[in-house]
Short mmCIF file of the C-alpha atoms (twelve columns), coordinates in Angstrom:
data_MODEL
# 
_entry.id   MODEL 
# 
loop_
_atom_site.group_PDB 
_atom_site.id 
_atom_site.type_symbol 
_atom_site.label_atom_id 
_atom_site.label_alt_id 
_atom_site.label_comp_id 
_atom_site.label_asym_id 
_atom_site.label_seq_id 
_atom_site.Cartn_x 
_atom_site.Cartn_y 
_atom_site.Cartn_z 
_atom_site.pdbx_PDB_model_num 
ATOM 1   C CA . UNK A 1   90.157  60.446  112.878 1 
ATOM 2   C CA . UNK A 2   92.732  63.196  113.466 1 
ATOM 3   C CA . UNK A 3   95.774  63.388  110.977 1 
ATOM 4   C CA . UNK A 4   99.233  64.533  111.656 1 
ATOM 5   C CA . UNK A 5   100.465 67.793  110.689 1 
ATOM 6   C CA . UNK A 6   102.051 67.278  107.342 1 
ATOM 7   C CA . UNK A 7   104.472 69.909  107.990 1 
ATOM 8   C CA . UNK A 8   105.384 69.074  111.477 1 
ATOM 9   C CA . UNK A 9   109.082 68.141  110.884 1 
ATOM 10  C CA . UNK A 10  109.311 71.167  108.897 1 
ATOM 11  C CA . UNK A 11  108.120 73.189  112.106 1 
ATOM 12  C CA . UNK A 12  110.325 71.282  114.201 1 
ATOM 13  C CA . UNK A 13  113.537 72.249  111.840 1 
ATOM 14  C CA . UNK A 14  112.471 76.255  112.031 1 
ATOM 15  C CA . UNK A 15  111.722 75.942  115.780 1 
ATOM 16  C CA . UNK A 16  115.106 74.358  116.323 1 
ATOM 17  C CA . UNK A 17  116.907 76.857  113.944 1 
ATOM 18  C CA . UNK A 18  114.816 80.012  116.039 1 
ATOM 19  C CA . UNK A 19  116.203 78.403  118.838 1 
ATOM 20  C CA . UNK A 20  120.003 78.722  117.748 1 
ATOM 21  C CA . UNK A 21  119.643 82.246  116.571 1 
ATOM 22  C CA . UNK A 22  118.111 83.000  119.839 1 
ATOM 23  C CA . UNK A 23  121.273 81.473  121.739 1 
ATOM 24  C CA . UNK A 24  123.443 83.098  119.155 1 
ATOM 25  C CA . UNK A 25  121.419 86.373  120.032 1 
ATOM 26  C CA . UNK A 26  122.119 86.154  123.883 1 
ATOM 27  C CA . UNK A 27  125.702 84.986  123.464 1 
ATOM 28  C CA . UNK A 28  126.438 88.344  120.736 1 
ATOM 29  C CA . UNK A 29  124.493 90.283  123.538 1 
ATOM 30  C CA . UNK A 30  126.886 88.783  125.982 1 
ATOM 31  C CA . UNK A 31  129.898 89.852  124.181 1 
ATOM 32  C CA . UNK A 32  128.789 93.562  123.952 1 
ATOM 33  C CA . UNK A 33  127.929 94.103  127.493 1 
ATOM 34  C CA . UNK A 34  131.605 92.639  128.035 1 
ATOM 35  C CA . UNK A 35  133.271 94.768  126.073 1 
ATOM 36  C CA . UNK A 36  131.153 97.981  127.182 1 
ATOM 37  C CA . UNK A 37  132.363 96.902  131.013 1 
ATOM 38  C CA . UNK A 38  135.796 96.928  129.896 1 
ATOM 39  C CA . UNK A 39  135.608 100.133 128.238 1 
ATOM 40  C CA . UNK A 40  134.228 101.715 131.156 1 
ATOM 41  C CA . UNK A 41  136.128 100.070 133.409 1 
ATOM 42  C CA . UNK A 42  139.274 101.114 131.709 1 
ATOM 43  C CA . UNK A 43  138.378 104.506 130.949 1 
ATOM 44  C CA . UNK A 44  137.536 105.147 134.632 1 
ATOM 45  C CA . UNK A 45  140.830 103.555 135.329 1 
ATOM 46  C CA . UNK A 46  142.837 105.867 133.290 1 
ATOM 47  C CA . UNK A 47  140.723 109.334 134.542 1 
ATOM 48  C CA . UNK A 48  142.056 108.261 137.828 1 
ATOM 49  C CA . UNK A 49  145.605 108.846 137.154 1 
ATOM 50  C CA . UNK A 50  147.250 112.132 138.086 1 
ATOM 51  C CA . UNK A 51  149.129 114.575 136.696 1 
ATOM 52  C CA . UNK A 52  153.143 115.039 138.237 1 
ATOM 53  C CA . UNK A 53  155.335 116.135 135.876 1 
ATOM 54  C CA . UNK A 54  158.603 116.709 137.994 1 
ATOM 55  C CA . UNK A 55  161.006 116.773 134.491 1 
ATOM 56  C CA . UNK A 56  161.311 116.623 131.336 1 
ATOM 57  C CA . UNK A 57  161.711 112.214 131.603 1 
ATOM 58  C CA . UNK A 58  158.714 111.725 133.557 1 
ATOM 59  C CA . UNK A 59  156.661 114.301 130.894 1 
ATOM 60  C CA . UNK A 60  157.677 112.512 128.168 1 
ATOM 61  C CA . UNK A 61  156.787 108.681 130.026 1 
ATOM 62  C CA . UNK A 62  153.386 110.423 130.404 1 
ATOM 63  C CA . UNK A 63  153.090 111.300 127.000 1 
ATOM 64  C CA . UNK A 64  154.052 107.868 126.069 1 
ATOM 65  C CA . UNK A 65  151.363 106.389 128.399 1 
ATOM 66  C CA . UNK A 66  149.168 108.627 127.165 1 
ATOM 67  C CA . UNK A 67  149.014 107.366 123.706 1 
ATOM 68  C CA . UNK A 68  149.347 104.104 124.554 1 
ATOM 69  C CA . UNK A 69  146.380 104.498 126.302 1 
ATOM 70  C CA . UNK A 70  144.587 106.404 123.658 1 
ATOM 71  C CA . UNK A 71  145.724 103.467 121.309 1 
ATOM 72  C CA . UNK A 72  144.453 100.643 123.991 1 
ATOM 73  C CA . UNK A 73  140.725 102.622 124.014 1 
ATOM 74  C CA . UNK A 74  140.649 103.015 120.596 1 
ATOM 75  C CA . UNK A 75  140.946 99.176  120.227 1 
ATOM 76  C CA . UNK A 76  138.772 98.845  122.644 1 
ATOM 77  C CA . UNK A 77  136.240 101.163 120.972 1 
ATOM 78  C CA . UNK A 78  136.600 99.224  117.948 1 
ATOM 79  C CA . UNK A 79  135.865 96.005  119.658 1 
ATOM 80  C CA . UNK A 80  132.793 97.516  121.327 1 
ATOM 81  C CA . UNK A 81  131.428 98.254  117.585 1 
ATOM 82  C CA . UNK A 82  131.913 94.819  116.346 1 
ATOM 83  C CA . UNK A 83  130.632 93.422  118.979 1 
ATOM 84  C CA . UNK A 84  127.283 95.803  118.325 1 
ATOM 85  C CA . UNK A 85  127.399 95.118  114.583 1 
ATOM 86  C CA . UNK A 86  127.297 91.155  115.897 1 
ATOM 87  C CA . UNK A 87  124.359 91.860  117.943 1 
ATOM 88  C CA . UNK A 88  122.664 93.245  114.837 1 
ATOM 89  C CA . UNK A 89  123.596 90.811  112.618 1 
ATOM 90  C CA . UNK A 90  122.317 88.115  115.094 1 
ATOM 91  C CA . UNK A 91  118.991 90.146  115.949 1 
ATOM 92  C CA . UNK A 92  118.474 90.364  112.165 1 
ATOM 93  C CA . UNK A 93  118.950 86.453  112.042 1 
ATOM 94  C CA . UNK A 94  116.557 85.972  114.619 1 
ATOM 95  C CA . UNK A 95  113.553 87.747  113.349 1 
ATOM 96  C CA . UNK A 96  114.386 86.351  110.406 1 
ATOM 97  C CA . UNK A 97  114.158 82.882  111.986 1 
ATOM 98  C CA . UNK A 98  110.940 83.830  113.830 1 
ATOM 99  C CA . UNK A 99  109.281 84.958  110.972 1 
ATOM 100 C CA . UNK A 100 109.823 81.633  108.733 1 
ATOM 101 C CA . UNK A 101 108.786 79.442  112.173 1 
ATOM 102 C CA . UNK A 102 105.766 81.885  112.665 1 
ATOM 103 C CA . UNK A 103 104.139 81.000  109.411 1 
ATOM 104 C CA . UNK A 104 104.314 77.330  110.087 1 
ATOM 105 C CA . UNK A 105 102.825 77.907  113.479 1 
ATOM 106 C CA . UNK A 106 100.183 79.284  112.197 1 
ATOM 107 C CA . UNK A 107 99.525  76.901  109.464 1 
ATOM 108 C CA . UNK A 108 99.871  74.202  112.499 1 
ATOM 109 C CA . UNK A 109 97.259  76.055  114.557 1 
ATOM 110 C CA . UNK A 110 94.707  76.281  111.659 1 
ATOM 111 C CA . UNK A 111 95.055  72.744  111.058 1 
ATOM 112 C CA . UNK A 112 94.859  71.821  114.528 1 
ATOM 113 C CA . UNK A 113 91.321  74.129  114.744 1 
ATOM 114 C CA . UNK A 114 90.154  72.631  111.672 1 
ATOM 115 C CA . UNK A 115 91.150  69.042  112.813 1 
ATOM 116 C CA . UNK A 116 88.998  69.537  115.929 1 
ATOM 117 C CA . UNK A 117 85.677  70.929  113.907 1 
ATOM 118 C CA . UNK A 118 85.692  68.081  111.805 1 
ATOM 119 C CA . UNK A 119 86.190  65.588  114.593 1 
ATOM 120 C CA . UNK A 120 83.359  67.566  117.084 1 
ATOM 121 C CA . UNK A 121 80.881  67.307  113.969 1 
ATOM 122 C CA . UNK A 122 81.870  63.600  113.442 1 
ATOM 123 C CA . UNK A 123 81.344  63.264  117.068 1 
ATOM 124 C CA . UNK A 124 77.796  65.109  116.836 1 
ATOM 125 C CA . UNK A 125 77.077  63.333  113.941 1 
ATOM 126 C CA . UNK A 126 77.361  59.834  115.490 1 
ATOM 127 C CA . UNK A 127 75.155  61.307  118.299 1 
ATOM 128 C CA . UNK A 128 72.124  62.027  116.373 1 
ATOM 129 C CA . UNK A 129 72.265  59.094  114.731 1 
ATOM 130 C CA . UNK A 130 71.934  57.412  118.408 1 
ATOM 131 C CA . UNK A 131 69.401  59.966  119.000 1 
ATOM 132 C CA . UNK A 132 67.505  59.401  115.984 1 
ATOM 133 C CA . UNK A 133 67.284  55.755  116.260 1 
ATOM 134 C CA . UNK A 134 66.194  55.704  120.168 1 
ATOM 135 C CA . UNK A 135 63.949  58.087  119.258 1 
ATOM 136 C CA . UNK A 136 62.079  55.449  116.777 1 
ATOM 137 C CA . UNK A 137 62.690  53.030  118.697 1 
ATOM 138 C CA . UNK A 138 60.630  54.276  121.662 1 
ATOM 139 C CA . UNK A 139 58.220  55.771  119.435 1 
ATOM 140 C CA . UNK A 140 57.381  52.182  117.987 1 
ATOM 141 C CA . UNK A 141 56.854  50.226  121.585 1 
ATOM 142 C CA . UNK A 142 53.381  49.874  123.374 1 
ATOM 143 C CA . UNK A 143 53.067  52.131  126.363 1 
ATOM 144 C CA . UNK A 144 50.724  52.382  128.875 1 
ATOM 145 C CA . UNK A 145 49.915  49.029  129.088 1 
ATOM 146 C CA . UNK A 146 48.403  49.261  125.150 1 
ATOM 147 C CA . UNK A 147 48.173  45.940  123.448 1 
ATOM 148 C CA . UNK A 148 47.469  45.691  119.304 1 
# 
């Protein structure tokens, strides 16, 4: 007779909680890619700008958009690194997640294995007792026509 995992609810609880570090993974993951596009995309927007300083107004509205845009991708650089220290942090979580589900698997699987040895000989066992006693039973019939 085959008994239930005692530590099945348990398994269930660290599969579910591998589950939302693995969604928390891909979202963090998400966010980073994001941000990298929009650093790239705004750097390549900004080396596309030319140069045409016709007087000393328009030199000085460069200069200004200059360092506003040097302020924007520094922001933007800073965003990028949170966003990778997030994906850390939530890779971190996950293994650490894995690793307390993986032991329980384990345990599961051995007790599954073990669950089905003791059955199969339980099984075998019942079939050598019908062996054993068809065996004597043959054994103790006439044949061949033989009366006693």
């Amino acid at each position: 007779m085959a008994r239930n995992f005692r530590l099945a609810g348990l398994l269930r609880l660290r599969q579910v909680q591998q589950d939302q570090a693995a969604s928390d993974l891909a979202a963090a993951n998400d966010r980073a890619r994001d941000s990298a596009a929009r650093q790239n995309r705004v750097r390549a927007t900004l080396g596309g700008v030319g140069v045409d300083a016709t007087s000393s107004n328009v030199l000085y509205a460069i200069a200004a958009a200059r360092s506003s845009s040097r302020s924007m991708l520094a922001e933007l650089t800073a965003v990028e690194s949170r966003d990778r220290a997030a994906v850390d942090e939530a890779a971190a979580a996950y293994a650490q997640a894995r690793a307390r589900s993986l032991g329980l698997e384990k345990l599961e699987t051995r007790h599954n294995e073990t669950q089905n040895s003791e059955d199969l000989a339980a099984q075998q066992s019942a079939i050598d007792e019908i062996a054993s006693s068809t065996d004597s039973t043959i054994a103790g019939s006439p044949t061949n026509g033989d009366t006693q």
